[in-house]
Jmol script that loads the backbone (N, CA, C; Angstrom):
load data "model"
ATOM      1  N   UNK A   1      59.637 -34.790 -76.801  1.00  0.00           N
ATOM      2  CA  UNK A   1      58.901 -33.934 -75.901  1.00  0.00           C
ATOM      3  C   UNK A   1      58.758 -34.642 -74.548  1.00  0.00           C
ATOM      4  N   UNK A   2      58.455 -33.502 -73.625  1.00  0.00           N
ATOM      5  CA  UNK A   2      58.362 -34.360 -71.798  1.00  0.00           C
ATOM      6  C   UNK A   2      57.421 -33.681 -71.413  1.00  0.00           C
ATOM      7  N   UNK A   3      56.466 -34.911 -70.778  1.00  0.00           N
ATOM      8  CA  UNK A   3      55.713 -34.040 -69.803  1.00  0.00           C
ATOM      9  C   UNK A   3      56.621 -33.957 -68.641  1.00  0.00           C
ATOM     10  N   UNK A   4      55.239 -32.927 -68.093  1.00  0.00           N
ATOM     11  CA  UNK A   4      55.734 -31.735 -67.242  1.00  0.00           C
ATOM     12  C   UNK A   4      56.175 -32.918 -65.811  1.00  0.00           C
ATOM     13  N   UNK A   5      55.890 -33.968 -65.554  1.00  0.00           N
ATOM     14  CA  UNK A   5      56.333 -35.432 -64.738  1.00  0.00           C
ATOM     15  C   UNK A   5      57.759 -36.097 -65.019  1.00  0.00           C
ATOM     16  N   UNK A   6      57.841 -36.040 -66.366  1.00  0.00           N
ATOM     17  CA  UNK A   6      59.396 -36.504 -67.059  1.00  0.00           C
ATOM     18  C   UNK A   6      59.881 -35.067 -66.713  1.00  0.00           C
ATOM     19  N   UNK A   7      59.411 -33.779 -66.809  1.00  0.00           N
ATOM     20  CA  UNK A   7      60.940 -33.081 -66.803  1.00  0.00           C
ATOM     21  C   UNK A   7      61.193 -32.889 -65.181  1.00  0.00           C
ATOM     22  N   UNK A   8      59.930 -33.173 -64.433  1.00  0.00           N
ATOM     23  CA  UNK A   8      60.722 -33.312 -62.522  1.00  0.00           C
ATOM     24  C   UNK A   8      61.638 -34.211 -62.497  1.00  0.00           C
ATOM     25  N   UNK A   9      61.366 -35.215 -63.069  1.00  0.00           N
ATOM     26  CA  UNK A   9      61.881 -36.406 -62.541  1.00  0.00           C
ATOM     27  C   UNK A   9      64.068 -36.226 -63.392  1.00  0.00           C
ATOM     28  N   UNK A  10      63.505 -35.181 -64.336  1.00  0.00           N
ATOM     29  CA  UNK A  10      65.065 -34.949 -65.252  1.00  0.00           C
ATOM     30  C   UNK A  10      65.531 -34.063 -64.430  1.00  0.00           C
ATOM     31  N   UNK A  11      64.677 -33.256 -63.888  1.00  0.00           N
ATOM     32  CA  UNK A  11      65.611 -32.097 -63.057  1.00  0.00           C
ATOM     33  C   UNK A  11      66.497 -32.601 -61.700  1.00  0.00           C
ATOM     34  N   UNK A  12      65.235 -33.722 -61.036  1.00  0.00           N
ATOM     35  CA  UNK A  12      65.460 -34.656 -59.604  1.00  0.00           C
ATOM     36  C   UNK A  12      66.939 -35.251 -60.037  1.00  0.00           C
ATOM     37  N   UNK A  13      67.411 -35.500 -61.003  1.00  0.00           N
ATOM     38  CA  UNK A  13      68.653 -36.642 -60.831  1.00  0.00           C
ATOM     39  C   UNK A  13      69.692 -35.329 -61.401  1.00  0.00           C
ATOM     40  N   UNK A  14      69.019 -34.430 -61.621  1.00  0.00           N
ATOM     41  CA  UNK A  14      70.455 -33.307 -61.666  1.00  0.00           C
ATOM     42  C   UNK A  14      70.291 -31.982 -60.759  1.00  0.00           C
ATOM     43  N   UNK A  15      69.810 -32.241 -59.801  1.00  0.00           N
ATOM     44  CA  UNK A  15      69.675 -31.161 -58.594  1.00  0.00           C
ATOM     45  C   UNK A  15      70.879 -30.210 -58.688  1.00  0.00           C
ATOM     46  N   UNK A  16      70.252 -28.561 -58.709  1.00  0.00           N
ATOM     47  CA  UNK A  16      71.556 -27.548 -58.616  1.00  0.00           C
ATOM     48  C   UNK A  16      72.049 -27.144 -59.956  1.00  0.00           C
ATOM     49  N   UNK A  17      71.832 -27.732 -61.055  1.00  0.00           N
ATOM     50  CA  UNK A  17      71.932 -27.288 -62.245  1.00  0.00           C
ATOM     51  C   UNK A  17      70.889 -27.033 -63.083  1.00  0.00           C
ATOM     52  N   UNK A  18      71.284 -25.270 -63.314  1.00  0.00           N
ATOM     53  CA  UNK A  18      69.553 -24.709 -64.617  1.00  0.00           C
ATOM     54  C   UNK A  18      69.882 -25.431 -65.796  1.00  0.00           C
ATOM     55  N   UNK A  19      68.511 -25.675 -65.838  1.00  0.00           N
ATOM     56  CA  UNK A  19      68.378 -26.097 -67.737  1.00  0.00           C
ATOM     57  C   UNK A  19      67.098 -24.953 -68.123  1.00  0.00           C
ATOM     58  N   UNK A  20      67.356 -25.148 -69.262  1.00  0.00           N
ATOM     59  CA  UNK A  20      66.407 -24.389 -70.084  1.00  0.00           C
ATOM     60  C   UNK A  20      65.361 -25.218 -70.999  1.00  0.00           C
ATOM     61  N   UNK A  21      64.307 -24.469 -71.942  1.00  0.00           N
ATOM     62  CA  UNK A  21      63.546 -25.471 -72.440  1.00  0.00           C
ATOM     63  C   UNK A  21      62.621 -24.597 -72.373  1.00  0.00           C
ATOM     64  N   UNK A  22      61.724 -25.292 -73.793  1.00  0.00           N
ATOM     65  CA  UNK A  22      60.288 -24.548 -74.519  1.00  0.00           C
ATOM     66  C   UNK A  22      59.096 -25.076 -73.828  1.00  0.00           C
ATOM     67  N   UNK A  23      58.488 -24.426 -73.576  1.00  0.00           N
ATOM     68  CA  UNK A  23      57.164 -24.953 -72.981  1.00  0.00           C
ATOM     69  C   UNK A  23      56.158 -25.125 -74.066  1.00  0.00           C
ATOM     70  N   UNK A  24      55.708 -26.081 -74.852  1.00  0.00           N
ATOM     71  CA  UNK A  24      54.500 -26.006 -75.854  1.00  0.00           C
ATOM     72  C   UNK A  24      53.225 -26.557 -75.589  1.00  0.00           C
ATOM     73  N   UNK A  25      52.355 -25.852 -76.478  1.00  0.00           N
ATOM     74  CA  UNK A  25      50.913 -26.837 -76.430  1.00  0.00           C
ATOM     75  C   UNK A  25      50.466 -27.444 -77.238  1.00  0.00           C
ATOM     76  N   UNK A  26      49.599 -28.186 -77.705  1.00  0.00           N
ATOM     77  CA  UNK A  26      49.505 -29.002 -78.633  1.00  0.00           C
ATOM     78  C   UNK A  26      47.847 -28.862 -78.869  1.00  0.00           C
ATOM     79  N   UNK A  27      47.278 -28.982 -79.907  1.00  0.00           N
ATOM     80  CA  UNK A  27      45.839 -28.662 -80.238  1.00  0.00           C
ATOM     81  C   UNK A  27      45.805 -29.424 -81.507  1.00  0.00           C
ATOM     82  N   UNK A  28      44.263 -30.254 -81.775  1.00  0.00           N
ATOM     83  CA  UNK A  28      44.140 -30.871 -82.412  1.00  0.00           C
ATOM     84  C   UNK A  28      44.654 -32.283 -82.358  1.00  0.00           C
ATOM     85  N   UNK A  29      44.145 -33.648 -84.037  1.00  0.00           N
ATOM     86  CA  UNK A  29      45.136 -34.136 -83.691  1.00  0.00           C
ATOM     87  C   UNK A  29      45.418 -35.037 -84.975  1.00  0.00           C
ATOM     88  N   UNK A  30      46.149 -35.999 -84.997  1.00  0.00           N
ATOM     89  CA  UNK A  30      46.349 -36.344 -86.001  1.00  0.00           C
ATOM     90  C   UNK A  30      47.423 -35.813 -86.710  1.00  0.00           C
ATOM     91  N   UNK A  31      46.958 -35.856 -88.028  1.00  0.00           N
ATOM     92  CA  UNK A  31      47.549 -34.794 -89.193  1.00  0.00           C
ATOM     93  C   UNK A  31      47.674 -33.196 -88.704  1.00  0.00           C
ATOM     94  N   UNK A  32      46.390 -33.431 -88.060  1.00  0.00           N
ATOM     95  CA  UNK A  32      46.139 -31.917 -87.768  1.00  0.00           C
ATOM     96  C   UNK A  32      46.599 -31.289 -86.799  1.00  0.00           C
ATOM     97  N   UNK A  33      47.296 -32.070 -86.074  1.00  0.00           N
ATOM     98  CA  UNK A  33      47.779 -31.874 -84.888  1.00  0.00           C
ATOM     99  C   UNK A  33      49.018 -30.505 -85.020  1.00  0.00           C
ATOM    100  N   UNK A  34      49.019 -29.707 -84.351  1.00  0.00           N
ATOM    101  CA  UNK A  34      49.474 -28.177 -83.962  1.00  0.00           C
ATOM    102  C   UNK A  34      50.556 -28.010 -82.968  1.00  0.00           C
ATOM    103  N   UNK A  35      51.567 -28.111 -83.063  1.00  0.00           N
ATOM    104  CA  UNK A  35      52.039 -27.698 -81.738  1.00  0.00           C
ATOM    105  C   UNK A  35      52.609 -26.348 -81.934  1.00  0.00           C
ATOM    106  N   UNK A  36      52.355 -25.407 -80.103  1.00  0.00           N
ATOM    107  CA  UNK A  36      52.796 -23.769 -80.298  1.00  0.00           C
ATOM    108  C   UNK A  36      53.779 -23.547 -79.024  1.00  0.00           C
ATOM    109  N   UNK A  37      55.052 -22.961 -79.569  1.00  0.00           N
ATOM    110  CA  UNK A  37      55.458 -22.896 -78.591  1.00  0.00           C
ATOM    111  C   UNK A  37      54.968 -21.649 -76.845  1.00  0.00           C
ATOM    112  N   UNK A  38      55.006 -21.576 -76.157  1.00  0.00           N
ATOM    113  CA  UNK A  38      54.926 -20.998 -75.177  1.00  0.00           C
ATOM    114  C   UNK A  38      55.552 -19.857 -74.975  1.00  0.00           C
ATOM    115  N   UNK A  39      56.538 -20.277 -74.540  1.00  0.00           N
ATOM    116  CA  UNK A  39      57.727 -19.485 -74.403  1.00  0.00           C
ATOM    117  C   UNK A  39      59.004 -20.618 -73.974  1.00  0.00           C
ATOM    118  N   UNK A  40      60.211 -19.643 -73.659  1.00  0.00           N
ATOM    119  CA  UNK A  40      61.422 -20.166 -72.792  1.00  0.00           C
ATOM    120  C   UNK A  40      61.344 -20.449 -71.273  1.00  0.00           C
ATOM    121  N   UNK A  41      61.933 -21.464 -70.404  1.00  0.00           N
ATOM    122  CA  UNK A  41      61.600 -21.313 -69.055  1.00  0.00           C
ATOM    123  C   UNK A  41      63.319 -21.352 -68.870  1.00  0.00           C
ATOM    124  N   UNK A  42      63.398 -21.577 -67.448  1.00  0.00           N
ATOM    125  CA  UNK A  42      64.774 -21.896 -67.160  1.00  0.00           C
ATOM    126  C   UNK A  42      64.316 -22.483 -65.872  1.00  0.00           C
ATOM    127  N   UNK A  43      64.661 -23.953 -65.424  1.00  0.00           N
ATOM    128  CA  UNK A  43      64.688 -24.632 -64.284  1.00  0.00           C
ATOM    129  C   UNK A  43      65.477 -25.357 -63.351  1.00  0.00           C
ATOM    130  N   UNK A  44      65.330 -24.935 -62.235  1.00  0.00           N
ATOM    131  CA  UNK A  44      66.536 -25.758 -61.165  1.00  0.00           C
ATOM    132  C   UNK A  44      65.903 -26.412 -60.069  1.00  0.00           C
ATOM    133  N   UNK A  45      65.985 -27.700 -60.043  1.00  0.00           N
ATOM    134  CA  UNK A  45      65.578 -28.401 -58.481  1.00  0.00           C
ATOM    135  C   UNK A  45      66.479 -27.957 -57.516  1.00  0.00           C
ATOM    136  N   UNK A  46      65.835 -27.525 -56.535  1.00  0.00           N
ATOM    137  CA  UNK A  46      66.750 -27.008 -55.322  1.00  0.00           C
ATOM    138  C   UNK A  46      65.710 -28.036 -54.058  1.00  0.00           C
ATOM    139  N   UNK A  47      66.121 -29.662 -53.772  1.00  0.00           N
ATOM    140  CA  UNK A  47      65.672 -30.220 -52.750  1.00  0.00           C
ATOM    141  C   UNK A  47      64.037 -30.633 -53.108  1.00  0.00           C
ATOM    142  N   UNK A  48      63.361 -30.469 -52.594  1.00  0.00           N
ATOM    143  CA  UNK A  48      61.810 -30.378 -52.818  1.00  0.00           C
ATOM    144  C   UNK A  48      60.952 -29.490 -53.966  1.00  0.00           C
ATOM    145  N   UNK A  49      62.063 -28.047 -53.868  1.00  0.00           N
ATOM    146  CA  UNK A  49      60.769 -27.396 -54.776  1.00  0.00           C
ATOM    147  C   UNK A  49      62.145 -26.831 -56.362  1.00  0.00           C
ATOM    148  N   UNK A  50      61.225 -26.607 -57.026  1.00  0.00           N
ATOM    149  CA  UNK A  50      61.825 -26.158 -58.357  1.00  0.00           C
ATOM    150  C   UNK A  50      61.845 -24.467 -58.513  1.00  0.00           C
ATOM    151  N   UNK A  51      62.742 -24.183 -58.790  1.00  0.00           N
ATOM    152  CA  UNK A  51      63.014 -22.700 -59.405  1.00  0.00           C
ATOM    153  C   UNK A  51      63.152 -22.642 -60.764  1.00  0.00           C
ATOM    154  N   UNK A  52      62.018 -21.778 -60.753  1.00  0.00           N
ATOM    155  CA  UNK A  52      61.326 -21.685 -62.103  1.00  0.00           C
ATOM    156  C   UNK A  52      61.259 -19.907 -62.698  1.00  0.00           C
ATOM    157  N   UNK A  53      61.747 -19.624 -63.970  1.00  0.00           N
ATOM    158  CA  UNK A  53      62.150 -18.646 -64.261  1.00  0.00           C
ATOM    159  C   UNK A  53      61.333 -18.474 -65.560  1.00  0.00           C
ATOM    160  N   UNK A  54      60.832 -17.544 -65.682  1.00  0.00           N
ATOM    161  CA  UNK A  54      59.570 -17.572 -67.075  1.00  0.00           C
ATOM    162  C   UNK A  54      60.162 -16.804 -67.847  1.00  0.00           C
ATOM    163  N   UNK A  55      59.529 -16.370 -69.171  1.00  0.00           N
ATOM    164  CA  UNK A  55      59.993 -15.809 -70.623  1.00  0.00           C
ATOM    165  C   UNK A  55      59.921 -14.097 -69.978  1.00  0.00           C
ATOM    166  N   UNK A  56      59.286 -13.913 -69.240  1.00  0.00           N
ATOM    167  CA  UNK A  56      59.429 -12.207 -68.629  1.00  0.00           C
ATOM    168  C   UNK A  56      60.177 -12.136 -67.369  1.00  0.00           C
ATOM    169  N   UNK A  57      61.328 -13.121 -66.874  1.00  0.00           N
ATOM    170  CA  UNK A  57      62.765 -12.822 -66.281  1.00  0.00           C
ATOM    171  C   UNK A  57      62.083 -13.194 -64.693  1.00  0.00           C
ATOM    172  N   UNK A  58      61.100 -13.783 -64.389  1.00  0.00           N
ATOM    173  CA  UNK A  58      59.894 -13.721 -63.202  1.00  0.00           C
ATOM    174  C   UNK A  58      60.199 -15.149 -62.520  1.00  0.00           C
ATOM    175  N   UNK A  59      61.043 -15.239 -61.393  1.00  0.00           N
ATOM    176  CA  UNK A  59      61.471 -16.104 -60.587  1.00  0.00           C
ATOM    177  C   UNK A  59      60.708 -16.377 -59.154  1.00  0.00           C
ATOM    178  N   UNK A  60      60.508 -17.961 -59.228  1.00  0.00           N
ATOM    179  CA  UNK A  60      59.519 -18.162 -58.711  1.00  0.00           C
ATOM    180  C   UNK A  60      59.704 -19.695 -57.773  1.00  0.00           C
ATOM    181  N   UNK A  61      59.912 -20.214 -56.717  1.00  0.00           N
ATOM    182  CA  UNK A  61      60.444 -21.335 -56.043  1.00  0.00           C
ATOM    183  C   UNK A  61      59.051 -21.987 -55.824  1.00  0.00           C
ATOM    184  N   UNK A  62      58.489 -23.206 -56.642  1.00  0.00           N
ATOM    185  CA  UNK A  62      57.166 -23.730 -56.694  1.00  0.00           C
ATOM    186  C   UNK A  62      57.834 -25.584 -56.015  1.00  0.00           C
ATOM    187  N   UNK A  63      56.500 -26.110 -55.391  1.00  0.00           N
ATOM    188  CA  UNK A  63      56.386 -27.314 -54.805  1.00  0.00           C
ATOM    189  C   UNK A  63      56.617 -27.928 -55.758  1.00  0.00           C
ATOM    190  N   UNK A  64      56.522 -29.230 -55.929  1.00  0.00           N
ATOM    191  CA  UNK A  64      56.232 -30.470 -56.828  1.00  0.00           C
ATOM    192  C   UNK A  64      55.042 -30.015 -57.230  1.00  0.00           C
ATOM    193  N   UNK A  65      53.588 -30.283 -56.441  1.00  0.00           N
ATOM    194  CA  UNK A  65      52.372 -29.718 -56.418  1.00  0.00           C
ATOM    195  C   UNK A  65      51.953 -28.725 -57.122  1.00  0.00           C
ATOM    196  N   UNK A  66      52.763 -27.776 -56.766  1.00  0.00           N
ATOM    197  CA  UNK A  66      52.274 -26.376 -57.677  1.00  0.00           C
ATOM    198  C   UNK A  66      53.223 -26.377 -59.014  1.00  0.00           C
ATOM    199  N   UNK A  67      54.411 -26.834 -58.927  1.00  0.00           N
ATOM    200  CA  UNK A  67      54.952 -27.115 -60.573  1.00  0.00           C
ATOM    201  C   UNK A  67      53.839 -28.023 -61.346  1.00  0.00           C
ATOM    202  N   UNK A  68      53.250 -29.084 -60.885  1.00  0.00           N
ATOM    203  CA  UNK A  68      52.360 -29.810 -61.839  1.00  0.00           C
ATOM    204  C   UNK A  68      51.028 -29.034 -62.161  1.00  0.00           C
ATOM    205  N   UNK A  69      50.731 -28.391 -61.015  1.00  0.00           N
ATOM    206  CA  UNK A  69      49.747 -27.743 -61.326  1.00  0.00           C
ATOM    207  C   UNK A  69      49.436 -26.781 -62.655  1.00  0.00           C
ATOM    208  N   UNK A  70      50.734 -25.730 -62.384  1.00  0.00           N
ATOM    209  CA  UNK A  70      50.958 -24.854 -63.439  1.00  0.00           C
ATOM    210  C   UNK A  70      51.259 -25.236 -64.850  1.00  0.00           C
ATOM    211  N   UNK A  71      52.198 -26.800 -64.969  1.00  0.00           N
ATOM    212  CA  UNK A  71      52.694 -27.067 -65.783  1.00  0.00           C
ATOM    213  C   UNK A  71      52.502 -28.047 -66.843  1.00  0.00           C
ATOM    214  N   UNK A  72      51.021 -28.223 -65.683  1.00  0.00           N
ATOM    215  CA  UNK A  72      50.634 -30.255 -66.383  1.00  0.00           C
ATOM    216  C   UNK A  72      50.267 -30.341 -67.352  1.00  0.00           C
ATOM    217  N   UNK A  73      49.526 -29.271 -67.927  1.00  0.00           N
ATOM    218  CA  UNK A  73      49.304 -29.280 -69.368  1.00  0.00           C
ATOM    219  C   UNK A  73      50.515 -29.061 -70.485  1.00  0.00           C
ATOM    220  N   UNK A  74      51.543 -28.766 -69.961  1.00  0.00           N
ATOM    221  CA  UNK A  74      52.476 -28.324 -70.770  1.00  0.00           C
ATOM    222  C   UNK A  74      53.482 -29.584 -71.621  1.00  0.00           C
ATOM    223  N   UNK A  75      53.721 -29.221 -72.711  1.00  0.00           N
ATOM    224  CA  UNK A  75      54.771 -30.330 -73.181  1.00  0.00           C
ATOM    225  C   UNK A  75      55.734 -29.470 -73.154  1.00  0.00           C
ATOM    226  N   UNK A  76      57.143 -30.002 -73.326  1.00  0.00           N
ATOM    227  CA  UNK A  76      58.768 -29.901 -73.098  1.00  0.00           C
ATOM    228  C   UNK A  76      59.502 -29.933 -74.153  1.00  0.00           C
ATOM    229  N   UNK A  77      60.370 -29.317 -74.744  1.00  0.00           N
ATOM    230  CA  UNK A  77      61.356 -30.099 -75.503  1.00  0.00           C
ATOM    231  C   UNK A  77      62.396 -30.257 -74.867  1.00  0.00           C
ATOM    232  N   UNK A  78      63.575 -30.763 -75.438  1.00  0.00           N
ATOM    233  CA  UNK A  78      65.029 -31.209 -75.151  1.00  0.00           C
ATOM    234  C   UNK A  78      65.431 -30.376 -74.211  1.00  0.00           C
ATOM    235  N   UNK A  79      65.910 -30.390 -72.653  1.00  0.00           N
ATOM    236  CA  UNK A  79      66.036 -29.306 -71.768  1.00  0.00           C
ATOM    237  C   UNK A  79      67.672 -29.202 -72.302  1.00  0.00           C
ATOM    238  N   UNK A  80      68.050 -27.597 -71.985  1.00  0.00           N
ATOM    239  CA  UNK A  80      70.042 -28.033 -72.293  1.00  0.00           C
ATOM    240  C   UNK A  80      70.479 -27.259 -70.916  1.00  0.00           C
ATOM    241  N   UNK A  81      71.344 -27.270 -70.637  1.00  0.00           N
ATOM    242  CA  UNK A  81      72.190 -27.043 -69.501  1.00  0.00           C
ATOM    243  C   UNK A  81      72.569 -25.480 -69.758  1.00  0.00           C
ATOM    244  N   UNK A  82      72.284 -24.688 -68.664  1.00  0.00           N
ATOM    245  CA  UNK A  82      72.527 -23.288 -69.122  1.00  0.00           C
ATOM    246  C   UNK A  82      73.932 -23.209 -68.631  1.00  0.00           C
ATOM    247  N   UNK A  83      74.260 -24.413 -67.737  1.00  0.00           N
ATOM    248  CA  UNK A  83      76.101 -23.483 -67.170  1.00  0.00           C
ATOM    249  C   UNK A  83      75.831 -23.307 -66.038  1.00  0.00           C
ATOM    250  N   UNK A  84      75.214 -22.812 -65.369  1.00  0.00           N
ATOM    251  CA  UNK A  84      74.618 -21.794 -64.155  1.00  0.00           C
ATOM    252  C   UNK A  84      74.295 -23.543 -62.907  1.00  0.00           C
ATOM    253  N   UNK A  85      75.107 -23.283 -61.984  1.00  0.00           N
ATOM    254  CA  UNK A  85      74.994 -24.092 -60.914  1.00  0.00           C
ATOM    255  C   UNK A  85      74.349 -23.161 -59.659  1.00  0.00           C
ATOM    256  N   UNK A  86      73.102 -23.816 -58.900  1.00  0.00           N
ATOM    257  CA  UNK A  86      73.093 -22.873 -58.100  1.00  0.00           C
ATOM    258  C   UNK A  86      72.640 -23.158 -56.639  1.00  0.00           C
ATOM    259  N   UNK A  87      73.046 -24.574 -56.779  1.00  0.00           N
ATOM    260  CA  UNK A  87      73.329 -25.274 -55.477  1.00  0.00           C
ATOM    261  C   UNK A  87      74.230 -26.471 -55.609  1.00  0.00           C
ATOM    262  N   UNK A  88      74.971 -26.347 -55.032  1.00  0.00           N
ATOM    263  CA  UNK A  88      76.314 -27.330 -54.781  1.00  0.00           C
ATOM    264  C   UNK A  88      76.137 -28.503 -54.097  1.00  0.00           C
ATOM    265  N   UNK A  89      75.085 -28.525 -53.163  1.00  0.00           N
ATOM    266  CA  UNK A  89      75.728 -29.365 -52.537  1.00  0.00           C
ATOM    267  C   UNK A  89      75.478 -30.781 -53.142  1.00  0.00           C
ATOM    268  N   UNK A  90      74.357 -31.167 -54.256  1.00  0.00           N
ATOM    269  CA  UNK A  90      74.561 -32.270 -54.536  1.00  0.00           C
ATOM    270  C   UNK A  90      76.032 -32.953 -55.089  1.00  0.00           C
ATOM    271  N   UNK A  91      76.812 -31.851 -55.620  1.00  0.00           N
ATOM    272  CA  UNK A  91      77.927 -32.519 -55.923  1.00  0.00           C
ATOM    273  C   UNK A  91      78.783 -32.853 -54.739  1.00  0.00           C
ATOM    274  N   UNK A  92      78.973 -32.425 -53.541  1.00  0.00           N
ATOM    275  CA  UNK A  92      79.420 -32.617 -52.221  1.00  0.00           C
ATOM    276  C   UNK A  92      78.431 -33.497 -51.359  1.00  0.00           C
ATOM    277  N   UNK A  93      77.474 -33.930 -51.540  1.00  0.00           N
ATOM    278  CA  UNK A  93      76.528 -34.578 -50.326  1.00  0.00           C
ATOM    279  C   UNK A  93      77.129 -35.490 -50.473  1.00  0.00           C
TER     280      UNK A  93
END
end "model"
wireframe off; spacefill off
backbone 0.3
color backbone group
């Protein structure tokens, strides 16, 4: 799992390519510990801010700032690569 800090910092070194990934929460702890998933997101660093795509198709270009905000509580699983490039130029800069 990643916090919502590990998955900027995963998106930052692959700028321009969506990944996907579960957003969960976690309650309790221990044994007892719960985790639920959220939903699906889909994310792309584009420079400074992240494009962020929610489980109801709702696209949204958020700061660093406002991604942590929204997201800080959130845990991550394994992000995977959807295919979908949607800025180039890091492979050309």
């Amino acid at each position: 799992m990643l916090s919502a800090t590990d998955l900027l910092a995963f998106l930052a070194q692959r700028g321009g390519q969506e990944y996907r990934t579960a957003a969960t929460t976690q309650s309790g702890r221990g044994k007892r510990a719960v985790t639920r998933e959220v939903g699906e997101y889909r994310f792309t660093m584009r420079g400074e801010s992240v494009q962020a795509t929610g489980p109801s198709g709702q696209t949204r270009q958020l700061s660093r700032a406002e991604f942590g905000e929204i997201f800080g509580s959130y845990l991550f699983r394994e992000p995977l690569p959807t295919g979908e490039m949607t800025d180039l130029g890091p492979l050309f800069g």
